[in-house]
Legacy VTK file of the C-alpha trace (Angstrom):
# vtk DataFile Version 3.0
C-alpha trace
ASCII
DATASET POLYDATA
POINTS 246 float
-7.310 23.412 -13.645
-4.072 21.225 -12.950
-4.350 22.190 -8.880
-7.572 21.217 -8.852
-7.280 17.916 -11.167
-4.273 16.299 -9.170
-5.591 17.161 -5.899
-9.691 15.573 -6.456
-8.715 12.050 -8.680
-8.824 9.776 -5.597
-12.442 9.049 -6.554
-23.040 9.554 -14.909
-30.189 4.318 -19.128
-33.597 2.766 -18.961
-33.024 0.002 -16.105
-35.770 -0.634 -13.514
-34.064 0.245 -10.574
-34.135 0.222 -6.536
-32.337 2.635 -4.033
-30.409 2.144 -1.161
-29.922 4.892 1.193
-26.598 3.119 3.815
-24.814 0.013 3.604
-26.244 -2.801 5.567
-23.988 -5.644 5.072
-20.839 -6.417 7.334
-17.214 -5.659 5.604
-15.769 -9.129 4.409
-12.282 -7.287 2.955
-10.605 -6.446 6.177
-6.674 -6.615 4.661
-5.715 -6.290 1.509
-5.061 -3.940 -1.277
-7.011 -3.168 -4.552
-5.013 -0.980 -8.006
-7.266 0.807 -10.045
-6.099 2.185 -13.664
-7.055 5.852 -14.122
-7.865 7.291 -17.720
-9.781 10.293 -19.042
-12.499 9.561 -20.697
-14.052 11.604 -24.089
-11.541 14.728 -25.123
-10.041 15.131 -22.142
-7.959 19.109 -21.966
-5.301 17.589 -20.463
-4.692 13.886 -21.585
-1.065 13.994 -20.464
-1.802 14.233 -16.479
-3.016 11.020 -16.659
0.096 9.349 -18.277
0.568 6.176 -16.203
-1.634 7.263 -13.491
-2.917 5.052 -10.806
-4.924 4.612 -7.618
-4.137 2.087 -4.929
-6.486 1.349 -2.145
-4.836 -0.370 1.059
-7.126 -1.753 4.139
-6.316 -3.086 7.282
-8.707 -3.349 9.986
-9.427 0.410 10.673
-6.168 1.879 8.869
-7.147 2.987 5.357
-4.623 4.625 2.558
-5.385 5.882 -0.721
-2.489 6.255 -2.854
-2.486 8.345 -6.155
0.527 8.459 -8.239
0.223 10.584 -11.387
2.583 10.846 -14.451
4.421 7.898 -13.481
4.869 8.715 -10.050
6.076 11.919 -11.077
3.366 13.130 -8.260
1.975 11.586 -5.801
-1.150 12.043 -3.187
-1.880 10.064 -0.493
-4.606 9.912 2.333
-4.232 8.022 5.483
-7.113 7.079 7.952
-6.858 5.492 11.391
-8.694 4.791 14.064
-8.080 8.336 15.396
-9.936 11.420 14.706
-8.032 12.342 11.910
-6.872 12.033 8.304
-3.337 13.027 7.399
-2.999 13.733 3.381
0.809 13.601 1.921
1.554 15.161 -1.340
4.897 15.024 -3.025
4.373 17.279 -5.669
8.685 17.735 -6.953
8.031 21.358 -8.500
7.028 22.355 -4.708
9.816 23.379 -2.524
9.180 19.967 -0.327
6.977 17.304 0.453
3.842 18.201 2.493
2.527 16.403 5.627
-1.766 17.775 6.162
-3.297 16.848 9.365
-7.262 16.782 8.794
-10.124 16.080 10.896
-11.637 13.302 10.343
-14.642 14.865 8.731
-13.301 17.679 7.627
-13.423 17.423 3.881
-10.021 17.110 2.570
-10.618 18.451 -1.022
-13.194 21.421 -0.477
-11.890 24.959 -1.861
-10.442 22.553 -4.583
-13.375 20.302 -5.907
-16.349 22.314 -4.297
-16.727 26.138 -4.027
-16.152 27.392 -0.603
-19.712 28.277 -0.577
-21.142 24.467 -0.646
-22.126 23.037 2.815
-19.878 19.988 2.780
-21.335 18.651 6.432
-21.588 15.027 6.236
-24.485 13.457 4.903
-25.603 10.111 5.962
-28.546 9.618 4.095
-27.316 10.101 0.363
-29.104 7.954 -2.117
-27.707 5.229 -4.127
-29.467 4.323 -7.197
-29.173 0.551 -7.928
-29.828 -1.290 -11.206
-29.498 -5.123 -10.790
-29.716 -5.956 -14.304
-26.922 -4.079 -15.381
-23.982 -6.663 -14.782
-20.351 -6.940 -15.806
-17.288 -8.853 -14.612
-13.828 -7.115 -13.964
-11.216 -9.534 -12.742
-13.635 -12.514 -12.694
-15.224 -10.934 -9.902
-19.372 -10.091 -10.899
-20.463 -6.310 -10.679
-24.217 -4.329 -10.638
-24.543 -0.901 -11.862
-25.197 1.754 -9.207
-25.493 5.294 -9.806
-23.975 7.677 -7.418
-24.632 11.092 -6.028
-21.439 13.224 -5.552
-22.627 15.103 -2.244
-22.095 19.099 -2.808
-22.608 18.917 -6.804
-24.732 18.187 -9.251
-22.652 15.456 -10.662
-23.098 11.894 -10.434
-20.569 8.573 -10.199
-21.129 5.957 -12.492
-20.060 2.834 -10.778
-20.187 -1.177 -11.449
-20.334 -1.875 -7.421
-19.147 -5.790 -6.240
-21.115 -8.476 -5.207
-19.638 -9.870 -2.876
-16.173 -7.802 -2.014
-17.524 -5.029 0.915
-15.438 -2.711 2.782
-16.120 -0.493 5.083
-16.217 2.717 2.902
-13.240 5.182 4.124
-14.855 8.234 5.991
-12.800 10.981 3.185
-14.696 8.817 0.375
-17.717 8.555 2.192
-18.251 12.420 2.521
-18.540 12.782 -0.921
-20.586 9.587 -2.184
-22.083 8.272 1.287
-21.350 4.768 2.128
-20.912 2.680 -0.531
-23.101 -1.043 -0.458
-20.171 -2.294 -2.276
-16.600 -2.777 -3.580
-16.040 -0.397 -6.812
-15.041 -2.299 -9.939
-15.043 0.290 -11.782
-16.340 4.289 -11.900
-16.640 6.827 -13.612
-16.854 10.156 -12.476
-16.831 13.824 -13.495
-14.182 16.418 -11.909
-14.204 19.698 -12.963
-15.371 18.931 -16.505
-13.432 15.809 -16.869
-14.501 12.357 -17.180
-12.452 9.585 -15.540
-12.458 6.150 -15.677
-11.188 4.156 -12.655
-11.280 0.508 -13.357
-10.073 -2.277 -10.558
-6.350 -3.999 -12.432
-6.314 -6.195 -8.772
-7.520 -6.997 -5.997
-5.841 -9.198 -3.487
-6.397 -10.474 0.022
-2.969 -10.198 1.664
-1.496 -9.014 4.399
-0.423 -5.303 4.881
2.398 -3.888 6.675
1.676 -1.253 9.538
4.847 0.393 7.503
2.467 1.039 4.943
0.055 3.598 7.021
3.700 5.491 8.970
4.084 9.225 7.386
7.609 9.244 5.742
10.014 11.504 8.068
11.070 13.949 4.863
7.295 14.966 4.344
7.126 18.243 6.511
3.897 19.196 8.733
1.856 22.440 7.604
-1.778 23.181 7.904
-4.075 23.028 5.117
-4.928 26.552 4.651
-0.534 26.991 4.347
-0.601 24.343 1.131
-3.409 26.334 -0.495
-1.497 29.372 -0.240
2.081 27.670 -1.135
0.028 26.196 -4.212
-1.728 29.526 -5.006
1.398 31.097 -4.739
3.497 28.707 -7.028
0.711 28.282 -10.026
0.496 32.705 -9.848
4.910 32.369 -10.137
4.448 29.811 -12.713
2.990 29.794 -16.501
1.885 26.038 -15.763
-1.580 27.088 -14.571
-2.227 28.958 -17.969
-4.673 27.124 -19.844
-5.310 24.349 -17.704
LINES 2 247
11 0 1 2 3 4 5 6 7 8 9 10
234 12 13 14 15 16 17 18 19 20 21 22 23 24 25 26 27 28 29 30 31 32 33 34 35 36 37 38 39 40 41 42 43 44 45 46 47 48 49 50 51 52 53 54 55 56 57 58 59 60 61 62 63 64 65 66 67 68 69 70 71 72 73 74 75 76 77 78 79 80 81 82 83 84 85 86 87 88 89 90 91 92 93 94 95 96 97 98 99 100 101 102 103 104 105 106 107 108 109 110 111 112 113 114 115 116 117 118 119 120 121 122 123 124 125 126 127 128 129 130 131 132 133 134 135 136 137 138 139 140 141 142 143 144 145 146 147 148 149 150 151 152 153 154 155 156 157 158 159 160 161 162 163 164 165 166 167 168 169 170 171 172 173 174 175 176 177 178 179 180 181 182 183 184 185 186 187 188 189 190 191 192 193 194 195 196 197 198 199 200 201 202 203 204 205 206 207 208 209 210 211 212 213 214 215 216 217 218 219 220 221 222 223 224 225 226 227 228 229 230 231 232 233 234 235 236 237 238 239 240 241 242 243 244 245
């Protein structure tokens, strides 16, 4: 289960409720960056992967990154998106031979044969439905939140999420695949993977601007296909006893 855990943490009440099936309001957080803390929630199986774990979101204009550092940066997984037709994921995972550079189409999903069984149709779906409840409200950072519940396309799971209202992006096309297009910032959601609950709650949020630095692919990250990292991965976890249990 560690593969599949490290590689899927990027991203389930009596309310009356409406639904919302795409988001219909024009993105007012252009540049900027947004940390989210990331805990297990419940009895989680393996409490220490998430050992000062966090998420960082950076925007600017049509350049999106999602960074994931796990175990206190002991690993790390990141997801760039440009303008291009294409999504480039970096992993630095140290017990790998080296750092690994994945070029993706752009709606090709990044994390299928990990999260999803190779079996799920994973084309993208436009019209997923959001479930809203507008009297379920909370504040993270100051900043006012409504409940929304929602689907996680390919599974029978569900995200939990307290959505802004008033911070909108434009979702990222790798997080859209999996939860549509999203009315609203995420303050907070929860989400299952694989049998664990996890918590991702917003720690800041700040308009600023963001070096194009930020979205370059480090030169000691080396380029290999995506079917290549499955099998270098396959191949470590079968060499190693760290697989055993988890």
């Amino acid at each position: 289960m560690f593969r599949f855990l490290f590689l899927t943490l990027f991203f389930g009440l009596q309310f009356n409720y409406s639904t919302l099936n795409a988001q219909d309001a024009t993105p007012n957080f252009t540049e900027g960056f947004i940390v989210y803390d990331v805990k297990p929630l419940h009895n989680s199986s393996v409490p220490e992967l998430y050992r000062e774990t966090s998420l960082t979101l950076y925007i600017k204009d049509n350049q999106v990154k999602l960074d994931l550092k796990m175990l206190a940066g002991f690993l790390e997984v990141q997801i760039l998106e440009n303008e291009n037709q294409q999504n480039i994921a970096l992993i630095d995972f140290p017990l790998l031979s080296e750092k690994s550079n994945i070029t993706i189409g752009k709606n090709d999903e990044i994390f299928s044969g990990f999260f999803f069984p190779s079996n799920v149709n994973m084309s993208p779906q436009k019209n997923i439905e959001i479930e809203i409840f507008n009297k379920d409200k909370t504040a993270i950072l100051g900043k006012s939140g409504y409940k929304a519940i929602v689907p996680v396309k390919g599974s029978k799971s569900k995200a939990s999420m307290y959505l802004s209202n008033k911070i909108i992006i434009d979702t990222p096309q790798f997080m859209e695949n999996y939860l549509g297009e999203l009315p609203g910032l995420p303050l907070n959601a929860e989400i299952t993977i694989l049998g664990e609950r996890v918590s991702l709650t917003a720690k800041e949020i700040r308009k600023t601007k963001i070096s194009d630095k930020v979205f370059e692919v480090p030169a000691d990250y080396k380029e290999k296909s995506l079917q290549n990292f499955r099998s270098e991965l396959d191949e470590f976890f079968r060499e190693s006893d760290l697989g055993t249990g988890l």
